[in-house]
Legacy VTK file of the C-alpha trace (Angstrom):
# vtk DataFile Version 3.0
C-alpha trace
ASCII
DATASET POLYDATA
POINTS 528 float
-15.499 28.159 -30.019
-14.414 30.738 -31.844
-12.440 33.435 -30.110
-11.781 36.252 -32.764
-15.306 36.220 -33.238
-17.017 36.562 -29.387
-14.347 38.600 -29.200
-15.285 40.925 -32.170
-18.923 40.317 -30.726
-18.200 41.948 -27.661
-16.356 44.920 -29.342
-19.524 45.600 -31.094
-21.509 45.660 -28.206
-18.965 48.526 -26.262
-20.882 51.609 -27.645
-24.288 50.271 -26.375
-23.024 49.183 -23.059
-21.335 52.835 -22.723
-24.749 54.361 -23.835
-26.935 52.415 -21.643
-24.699 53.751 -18.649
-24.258 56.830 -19.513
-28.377 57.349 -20.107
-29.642 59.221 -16.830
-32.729 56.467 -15.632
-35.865 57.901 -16.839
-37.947 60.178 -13.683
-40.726 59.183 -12.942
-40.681 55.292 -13.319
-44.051 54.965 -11.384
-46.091 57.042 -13.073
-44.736 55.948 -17.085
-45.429 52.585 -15.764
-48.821 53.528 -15.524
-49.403 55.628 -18.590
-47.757 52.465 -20.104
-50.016 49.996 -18.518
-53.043 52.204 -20.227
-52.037 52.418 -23.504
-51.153 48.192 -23.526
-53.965 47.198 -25.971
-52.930 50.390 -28.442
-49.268 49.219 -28.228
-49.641 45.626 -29.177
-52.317 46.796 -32.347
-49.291 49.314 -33.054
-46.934 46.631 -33.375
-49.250 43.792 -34.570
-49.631 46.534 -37.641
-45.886 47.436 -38.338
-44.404 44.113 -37.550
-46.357 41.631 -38.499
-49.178 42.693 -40.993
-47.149 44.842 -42.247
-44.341 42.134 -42.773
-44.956 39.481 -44.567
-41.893 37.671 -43.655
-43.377 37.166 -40.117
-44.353 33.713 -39.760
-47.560 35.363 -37.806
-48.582 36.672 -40.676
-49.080 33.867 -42.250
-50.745 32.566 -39.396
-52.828 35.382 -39.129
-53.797 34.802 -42.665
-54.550 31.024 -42.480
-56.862 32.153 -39.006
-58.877 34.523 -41.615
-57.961 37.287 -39.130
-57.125 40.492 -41.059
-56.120 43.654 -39.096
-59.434 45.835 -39.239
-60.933 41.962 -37.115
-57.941 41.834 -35.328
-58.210 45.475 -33.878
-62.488 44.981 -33.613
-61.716 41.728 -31.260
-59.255 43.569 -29.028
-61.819 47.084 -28.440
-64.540 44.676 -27.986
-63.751 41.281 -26.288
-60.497 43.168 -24.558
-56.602 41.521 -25.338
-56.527 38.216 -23.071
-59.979 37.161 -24.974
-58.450 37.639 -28.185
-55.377 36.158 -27.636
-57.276 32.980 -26.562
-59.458 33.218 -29.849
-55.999 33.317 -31.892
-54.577 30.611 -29.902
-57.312 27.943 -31.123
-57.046 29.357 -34.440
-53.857 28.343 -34.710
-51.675 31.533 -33.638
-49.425 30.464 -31.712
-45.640 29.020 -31.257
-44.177 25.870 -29.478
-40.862 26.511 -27.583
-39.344 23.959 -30.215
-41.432 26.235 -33.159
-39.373 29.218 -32.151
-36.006 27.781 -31.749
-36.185 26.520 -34.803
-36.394 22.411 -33.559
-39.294 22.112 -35.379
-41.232 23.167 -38.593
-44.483 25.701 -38.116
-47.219 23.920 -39.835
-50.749 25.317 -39.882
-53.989 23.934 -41.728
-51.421 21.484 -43.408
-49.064 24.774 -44.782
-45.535 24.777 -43.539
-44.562 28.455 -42.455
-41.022 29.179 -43.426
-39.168 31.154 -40.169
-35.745 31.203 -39.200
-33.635 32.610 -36.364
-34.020 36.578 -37.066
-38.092 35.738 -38.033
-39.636 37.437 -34.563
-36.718 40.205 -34.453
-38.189 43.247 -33.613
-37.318 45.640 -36.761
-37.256 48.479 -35.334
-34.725 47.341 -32.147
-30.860 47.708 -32.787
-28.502 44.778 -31.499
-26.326 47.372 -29.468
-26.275 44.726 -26.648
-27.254 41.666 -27.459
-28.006 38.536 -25.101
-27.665 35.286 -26.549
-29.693 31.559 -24.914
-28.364 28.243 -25.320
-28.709 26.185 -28.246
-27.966 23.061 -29.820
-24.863 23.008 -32.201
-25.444 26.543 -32.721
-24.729 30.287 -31.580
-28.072 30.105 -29.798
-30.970 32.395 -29.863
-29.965 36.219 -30.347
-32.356 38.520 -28.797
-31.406 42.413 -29.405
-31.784 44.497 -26.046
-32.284 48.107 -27.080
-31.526 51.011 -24.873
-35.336 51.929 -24.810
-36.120 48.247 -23.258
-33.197 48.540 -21.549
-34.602 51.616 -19.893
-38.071 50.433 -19.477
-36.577 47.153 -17.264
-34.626 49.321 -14.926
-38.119 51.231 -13.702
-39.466 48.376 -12.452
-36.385 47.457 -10.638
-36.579 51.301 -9.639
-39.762 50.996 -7.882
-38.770 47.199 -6.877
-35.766 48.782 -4.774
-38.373 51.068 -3.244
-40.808 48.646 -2.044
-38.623 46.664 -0.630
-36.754 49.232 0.951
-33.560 48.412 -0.261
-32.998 51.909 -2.541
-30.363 52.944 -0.100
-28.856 49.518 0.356
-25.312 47.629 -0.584
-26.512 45.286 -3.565
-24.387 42.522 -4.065
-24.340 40.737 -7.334
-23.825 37.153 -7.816
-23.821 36.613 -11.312
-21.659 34.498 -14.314
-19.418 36.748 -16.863
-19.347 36.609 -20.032
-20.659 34.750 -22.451
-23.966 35.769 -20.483
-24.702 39.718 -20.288
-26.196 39.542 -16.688
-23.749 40.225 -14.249
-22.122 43.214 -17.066
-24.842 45.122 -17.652
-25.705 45.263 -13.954
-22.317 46.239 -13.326
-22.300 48.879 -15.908
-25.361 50.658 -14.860
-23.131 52.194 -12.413
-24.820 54.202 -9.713
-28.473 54.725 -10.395
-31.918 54.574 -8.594
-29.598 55.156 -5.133
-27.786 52.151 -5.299
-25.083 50.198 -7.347
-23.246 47.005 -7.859
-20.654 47.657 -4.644
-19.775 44.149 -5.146
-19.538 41.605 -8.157
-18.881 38.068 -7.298
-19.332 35.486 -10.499
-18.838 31.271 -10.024
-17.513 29.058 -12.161
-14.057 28.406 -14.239
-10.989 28.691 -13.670
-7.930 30.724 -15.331
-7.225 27.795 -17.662
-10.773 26.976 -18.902
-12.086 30.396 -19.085
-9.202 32.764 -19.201
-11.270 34.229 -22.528
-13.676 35.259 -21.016
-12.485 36.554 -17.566
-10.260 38.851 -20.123
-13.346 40.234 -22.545
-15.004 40.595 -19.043
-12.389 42.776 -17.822
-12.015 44.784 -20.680
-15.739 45.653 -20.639
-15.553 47.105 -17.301
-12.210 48.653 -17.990
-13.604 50.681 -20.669
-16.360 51.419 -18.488
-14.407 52.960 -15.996
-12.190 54.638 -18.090
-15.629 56.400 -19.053
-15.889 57.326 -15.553
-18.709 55.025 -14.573
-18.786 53.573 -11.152
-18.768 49.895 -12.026
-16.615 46.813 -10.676
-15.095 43.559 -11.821
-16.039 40.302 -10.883
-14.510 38.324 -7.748
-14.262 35.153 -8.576
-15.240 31.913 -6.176
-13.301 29.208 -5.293
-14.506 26.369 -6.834
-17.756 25.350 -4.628
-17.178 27.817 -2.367
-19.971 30.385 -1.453
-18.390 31.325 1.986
-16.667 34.281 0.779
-19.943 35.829 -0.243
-21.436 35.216 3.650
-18.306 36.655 4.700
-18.653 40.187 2.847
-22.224 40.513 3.367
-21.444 39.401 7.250
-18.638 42.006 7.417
-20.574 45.037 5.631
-23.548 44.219 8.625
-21.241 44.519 11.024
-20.298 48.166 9.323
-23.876 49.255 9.620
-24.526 48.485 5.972
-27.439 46.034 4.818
-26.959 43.849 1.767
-29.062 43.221 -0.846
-28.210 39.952 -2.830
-29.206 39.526 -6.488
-28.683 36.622 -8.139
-29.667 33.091 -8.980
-31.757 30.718 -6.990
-29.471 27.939 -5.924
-26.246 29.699 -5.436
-28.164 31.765 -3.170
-29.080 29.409 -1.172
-25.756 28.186 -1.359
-24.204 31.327 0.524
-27.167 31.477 3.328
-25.766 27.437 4.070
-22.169 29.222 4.106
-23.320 31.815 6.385
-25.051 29.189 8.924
-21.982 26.756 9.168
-19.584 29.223 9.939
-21.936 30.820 12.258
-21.821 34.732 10.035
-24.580 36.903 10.872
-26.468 38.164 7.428
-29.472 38.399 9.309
-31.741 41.111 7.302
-30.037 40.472 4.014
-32.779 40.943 1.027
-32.289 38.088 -1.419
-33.934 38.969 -4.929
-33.640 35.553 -6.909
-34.889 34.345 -9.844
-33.587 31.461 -13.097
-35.223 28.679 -11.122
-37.801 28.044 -9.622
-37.782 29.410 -5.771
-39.134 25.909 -3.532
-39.994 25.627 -0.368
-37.240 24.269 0.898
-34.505 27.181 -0.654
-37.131 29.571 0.374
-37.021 28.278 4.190
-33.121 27.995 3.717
-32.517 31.732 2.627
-35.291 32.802 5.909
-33.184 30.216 8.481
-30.808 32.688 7.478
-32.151 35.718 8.813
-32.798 36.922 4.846
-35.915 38.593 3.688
-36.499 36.483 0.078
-38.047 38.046 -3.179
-38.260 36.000 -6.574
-38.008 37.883 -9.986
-38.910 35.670 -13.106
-37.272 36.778 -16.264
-36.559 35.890 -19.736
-33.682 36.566 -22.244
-35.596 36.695 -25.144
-38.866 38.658 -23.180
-36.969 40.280 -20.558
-38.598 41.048 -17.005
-41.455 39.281 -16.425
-42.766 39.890 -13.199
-40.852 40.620 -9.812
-42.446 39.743 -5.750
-43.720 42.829 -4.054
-42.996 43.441 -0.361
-46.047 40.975 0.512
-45.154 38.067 -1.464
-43.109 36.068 1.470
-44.286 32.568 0.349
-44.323 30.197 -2.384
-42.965 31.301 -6.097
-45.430 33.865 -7.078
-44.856 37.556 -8.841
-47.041 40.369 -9.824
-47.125 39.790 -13.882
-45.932 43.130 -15.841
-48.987 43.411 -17.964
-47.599 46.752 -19.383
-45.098 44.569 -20.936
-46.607 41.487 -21.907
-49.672 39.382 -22.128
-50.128 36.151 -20.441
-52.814 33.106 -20.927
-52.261 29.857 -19.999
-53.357 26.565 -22.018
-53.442 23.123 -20.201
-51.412 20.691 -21.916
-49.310 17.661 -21.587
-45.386 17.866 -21.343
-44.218 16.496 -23.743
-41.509 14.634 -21.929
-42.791 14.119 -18.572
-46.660 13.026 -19.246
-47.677 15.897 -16.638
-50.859 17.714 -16.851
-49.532 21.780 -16.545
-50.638 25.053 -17.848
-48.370 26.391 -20.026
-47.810 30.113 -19.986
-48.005 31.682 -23.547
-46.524 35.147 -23.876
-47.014 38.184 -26.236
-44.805 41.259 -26.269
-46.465 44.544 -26.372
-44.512 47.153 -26.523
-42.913 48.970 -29.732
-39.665 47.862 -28.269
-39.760 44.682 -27.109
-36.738 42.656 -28.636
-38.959 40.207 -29.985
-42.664 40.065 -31.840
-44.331 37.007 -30.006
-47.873 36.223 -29.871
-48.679 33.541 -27.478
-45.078 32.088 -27.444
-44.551 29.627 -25.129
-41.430 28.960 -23.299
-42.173 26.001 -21.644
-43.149 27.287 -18.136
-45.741 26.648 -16.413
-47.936 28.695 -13.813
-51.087 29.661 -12.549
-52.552 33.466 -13.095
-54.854 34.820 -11.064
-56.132 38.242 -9.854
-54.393 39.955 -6.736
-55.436 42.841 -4.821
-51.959 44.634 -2.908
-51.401 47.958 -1.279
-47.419 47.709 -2.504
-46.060 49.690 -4.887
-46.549 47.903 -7.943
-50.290 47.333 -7.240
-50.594 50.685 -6.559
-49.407 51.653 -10.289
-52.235 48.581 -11.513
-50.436 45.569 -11.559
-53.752 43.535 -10.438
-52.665 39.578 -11.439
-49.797 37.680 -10.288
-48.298 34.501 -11.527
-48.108 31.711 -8.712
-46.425 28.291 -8.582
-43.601 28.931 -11.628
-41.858 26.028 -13.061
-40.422 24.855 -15.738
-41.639 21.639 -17.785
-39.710 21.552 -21.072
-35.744 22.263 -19.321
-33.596 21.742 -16.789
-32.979 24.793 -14.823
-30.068 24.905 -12.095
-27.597 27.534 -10.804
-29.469 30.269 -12.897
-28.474 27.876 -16.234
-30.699 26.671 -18.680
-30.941 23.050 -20.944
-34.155 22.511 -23.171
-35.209 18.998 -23.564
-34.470 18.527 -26.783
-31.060 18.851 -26.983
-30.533 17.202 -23.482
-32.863 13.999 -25.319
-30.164 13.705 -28.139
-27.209 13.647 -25.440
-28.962 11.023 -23.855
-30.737 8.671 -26.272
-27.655 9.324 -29.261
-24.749 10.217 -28.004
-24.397 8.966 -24.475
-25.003 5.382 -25.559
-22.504 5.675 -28.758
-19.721 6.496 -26.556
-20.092 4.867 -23.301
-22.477 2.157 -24.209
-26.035 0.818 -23.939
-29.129 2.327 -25.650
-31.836 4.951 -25.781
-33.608 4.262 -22.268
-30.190 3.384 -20.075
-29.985 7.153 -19.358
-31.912 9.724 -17.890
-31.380 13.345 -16.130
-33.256 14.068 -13.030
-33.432 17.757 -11.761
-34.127 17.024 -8.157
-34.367 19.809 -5.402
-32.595 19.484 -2.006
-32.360 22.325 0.811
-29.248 23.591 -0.874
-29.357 24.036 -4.176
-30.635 22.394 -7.351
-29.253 19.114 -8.216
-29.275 17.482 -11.758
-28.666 13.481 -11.604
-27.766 11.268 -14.555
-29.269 7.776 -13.729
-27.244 5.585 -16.339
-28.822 1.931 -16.058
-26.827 -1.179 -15.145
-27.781 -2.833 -18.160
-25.780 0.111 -20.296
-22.753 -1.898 -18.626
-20.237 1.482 -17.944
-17.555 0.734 -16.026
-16.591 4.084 -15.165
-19.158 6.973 -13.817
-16.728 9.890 -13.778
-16.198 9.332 -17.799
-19.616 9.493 -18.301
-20.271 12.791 -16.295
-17.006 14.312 -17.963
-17.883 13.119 -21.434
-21.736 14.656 -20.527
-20.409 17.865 -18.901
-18.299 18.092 -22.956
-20.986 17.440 -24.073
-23.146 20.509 -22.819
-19.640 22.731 -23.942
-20.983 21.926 -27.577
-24.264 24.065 -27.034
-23.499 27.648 -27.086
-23.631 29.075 -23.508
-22.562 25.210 -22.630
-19.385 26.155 -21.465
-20.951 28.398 -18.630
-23.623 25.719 -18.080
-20.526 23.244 -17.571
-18.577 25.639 -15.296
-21.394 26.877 -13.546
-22.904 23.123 -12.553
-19.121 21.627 -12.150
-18.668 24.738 -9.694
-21.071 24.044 -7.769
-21.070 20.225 -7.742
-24.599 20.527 -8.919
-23.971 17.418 -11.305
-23.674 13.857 -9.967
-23.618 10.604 -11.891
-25.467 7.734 -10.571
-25.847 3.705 -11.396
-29.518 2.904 -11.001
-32.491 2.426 -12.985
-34.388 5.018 -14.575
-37.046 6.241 -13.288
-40.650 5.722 -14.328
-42.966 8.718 -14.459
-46.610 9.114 -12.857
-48.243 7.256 -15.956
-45.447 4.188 -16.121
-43.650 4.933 -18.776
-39.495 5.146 -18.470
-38.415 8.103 -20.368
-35.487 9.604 -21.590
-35.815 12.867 -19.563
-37.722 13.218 -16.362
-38.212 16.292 -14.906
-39.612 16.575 -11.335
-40.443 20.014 -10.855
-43.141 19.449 -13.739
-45.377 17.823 -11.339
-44.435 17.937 -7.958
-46.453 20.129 -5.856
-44.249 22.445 -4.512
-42.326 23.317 -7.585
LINES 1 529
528 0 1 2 3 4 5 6 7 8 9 10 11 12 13 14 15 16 17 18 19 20 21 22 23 24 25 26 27 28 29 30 31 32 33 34 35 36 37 38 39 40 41 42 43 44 45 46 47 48 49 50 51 52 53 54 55 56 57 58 59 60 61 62 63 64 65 66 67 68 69 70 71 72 73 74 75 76 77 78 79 80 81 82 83 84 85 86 87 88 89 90 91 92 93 94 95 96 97 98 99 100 101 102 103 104 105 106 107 108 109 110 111 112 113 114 115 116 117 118 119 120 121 122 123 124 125 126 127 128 129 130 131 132 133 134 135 136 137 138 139 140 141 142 143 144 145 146 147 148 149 150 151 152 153 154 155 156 157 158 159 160 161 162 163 164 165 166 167 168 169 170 171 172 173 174 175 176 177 178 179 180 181 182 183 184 185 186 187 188 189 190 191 192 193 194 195 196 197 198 199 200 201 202 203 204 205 206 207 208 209 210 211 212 213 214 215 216 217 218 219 220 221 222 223 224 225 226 227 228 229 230 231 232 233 234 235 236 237 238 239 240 241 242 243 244 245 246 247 248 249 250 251 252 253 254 255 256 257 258 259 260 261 262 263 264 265 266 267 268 269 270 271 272 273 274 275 276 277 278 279 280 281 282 283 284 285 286 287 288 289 290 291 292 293 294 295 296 297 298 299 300 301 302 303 304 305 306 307 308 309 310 311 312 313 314 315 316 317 318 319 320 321 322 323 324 325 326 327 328 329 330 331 332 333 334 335 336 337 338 339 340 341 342 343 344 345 346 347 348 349 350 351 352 353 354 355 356 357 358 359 360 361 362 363 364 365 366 367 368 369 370 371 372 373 374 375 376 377 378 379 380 381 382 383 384 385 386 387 388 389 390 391 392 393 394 395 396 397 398 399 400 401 402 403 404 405 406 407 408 409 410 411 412 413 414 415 416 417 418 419 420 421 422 423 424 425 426 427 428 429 430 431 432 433 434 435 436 437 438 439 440 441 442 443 444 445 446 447 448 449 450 451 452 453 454 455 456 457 458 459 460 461 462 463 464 465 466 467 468 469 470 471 472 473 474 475 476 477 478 479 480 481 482 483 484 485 486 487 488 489 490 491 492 493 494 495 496 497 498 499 500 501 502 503 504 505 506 507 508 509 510 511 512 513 514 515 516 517 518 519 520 521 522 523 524 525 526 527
């Protein structure tokens, strides 16, 4: 990795960190979420008009052009068949992206024309990279996705009104989220004290002094500076490795001062601390767990109630940002209200690629003059059902009429809040697996399975491959995910947790018999 350069990275980034927390939260958040969620079909023509017709270096553009869909039709379709219609319209005429399209893992060709695009191609223009959040990629920096103080802004109303349905806007909220390289647990830090509550307490998994002493210093230097600017922010406490009690400890200790907790963070680590809290008999009774980076199952769900905690999923999106968050009477399954102000959502029945599975992918388009990115119908390989709601909460009072139920994902492996698309995991496993440790495409396979405590991801490697030694293959995999960008913290984060295991066994076959490199369950089991 190199060092002078995250490090430079960061340095960049200090002015819009400082501005975001010195930027009073906008008044009001309930009411502009409204006015916003009126003016959605003008927004997207706005930006469909200034950064995309009227950029020809947007690969939509060109797909615009090959659909024969000019603005003045464009505009006509939305006014008279309404936005979801037309986006559907679009999609069978051939506007659309792949996952893999947008990443840059594979070409964009329409009507036979390959549509040149390239990292920066769906960059908002008009967004500065004062903060920027970066996903994992393979042998590369990743994807950069620009988050401007404006969208910055606009995310922290909904958590605004989110901390008032719930009733948690008076609350302790506890973070439990990774440093740096990811932005998560900093920028919630640096917020400081806002909407009535603050990040009292930062505790991040994962590392240790030797492999991550880089980090844990840029980290501390971020929230030095922050403080020095007299915001209210804290640094991390870091975790023994797989060790969650300490978390059920402070959240059982503040109870017992007459404070209630609110815990934000990642699915399965969650879980994690409400198992902590149970075996060492700590009372976190009450606790509100907001959780979201994988999908919330029955099983975590039922672990995080056994508990005694109240449990909310968010689903978000580096390069989209929020996407939808649970309302006060969303106590079961994995289901949101969907932030239409923000983006538009249609779904389009497909096969996985890798798993065979019927699902209905959810294809998302930005709307608002500054989103990060320019997306129409993007999908992101998730999967979920939308369907109307009608709730008395908070957000439905503002409009927020459709939810998304059942969220998965069915393209990546998603554990511990960390992220692996199945194309880069295929070339670990079909190339580079077998050139090092032996055997061929086919010998092994990942499995994301789900147990009551957190997610697990198994590598099956077949007897036939004829390894010797399972704990060189899961070091030499766990190196292997260091070479992504953001694969160090995918590395740590899994190690941490013992979220990784290495098996000898066969393969698995999928529903329609056919062994496969990558196998993920969640893409059709029922509960995912």
């Amino acid at each position: 990795m190199d060092f002078v350069g995250e490090a430079l990275r960061y340095a960049r980034m200090v002015p819009g960190a400082l501005e975001l927390a010195r930027t009073p939260a906008l008044p009001n958040p309930e009411d502009n979420l409204r006015g916003n969620l009126a003016a959605r079909e003008a927004n997207f023509l706005e930006v469909a008009a200034r950064a995309i017709y009227g950029n020809p270096r947007n690969p939509y553009c060109k797909m615009l052009e090959l659909a024969q869909c000019p603005f003045p039709e464009l505009e006509q379709s939305v006014r008279r068949d309404g936005l979801e219609a037309t986006l559907e319209a679009l999609r069978r005429a051939g506007v659309y992206l792949s996952h893999d399209e947008m990443k840059g893992k594979q070409p964009i060709v329409r009507s036979g024309v390959t549509i040149a695009s390239d990292a920066s191609s769906y960059a908002n223009p008009t967004v500065s990279a004062r903060i920027e959040a970066r996903s994992s990629g393979s042998r590369s920096t990743g994807t950069r996705t620009a988050l401007g103080l404006a969208s910055q802004l606009h995310w922290e109303q909904y958590q605004a009104v989110l901390a008032r349905d719930l009733g948690f806007d008076r609350d302790e909220f506890v973070a439990m989220l990774p440093i740096l390289p990811s932005m998560t647990g900093l920028l919630q830090s640096l917020r400081g004290r806002r909407f009535n509550w603050n990040v009292e307490k930062w505790f991040a998994a994962g590392g240790t002094l030797r492999d991550s002493w880089h980090f844990r210093t840029a980290t501390s230097i971020m929230v030095m500076i922050g403080k020095m600017a007299g915001i209210e922010c804290c640094f991390p406490t870091y975790l023994p490795e797989n060790d969650f009690a300490p978390v059920a400890e402070y959240i059982a200790r503040r109870k017992t001062e007459g404070e209630r907790c609110c815990l934000g963070g990642f699915v399965s680590p969650a879980v994690r601390v409400a198992t902590a809290a149970m075996e060492r008999g700590l009372d976190i009774s009450g606790t509100i767990f907001s959780v979201g980076g994988e999908a919330l199952t029955p099983a975590k769900r039922a672990t995080m109630e056994a508990a005694g905690g109240q449990v909310y999923p968010f689903y978000a999106i580096v390069e989209l940002g929020p996407v939808g968050y649970a309302c006060r009477n969303m106590k079961t399954g994995n289901c949101v209200h969907l932030f239409e102000d923000l983006l538009a959502v249609i779904t389009h029945q497909k096969r996985a690629a890798l798993s065979e599975a019927e699902v209905n992918s959810l294809m998302f388009t930005t709307l608002t003059p500054y989103a990060p990115r320019v997306l129409i119908n993007a999908e992101m390989d998730d999967s979920g059902t939308i369907e109307e709601v009608s709730c008395d909460c908070l957000f439905g009072q503002i409009g927020y009429g459709r939810q998304i139920r059942d969220i998965g994902s069915y393209g990546k492996l998603t554990g511990q809040g960390m992220t692996l698309t199945g194309t880069d995991v295929v070339r670990i496993l079909e190339e580079v697996l077998p050139r090092r440790c032996g055997g061929s495409p086919g010998d092994y396979q990942l499995v994301e399975e789900e147990s009551e405590a957190q997610t697990v991801v198994t590598l099956r490697v077949s007897p036939r491959a004829g390894v010797s030694n399972l704990d060189e293959v899961e070091r030499y995999f766990l190196e292997q995910l260091r070479q992504l960008y953001g694969g160090t913290l995918t590395a740590r984060m899994w190690q941490h947790a013992e979220a990784v295991r290495v098996v000898l066994a066969e393969p698995f076959a999928t529903i329609t018999g056919k062994v496969l490199p990558l196998h993920l369950l969640n893409a059709h089991k029922s509960d995912s």
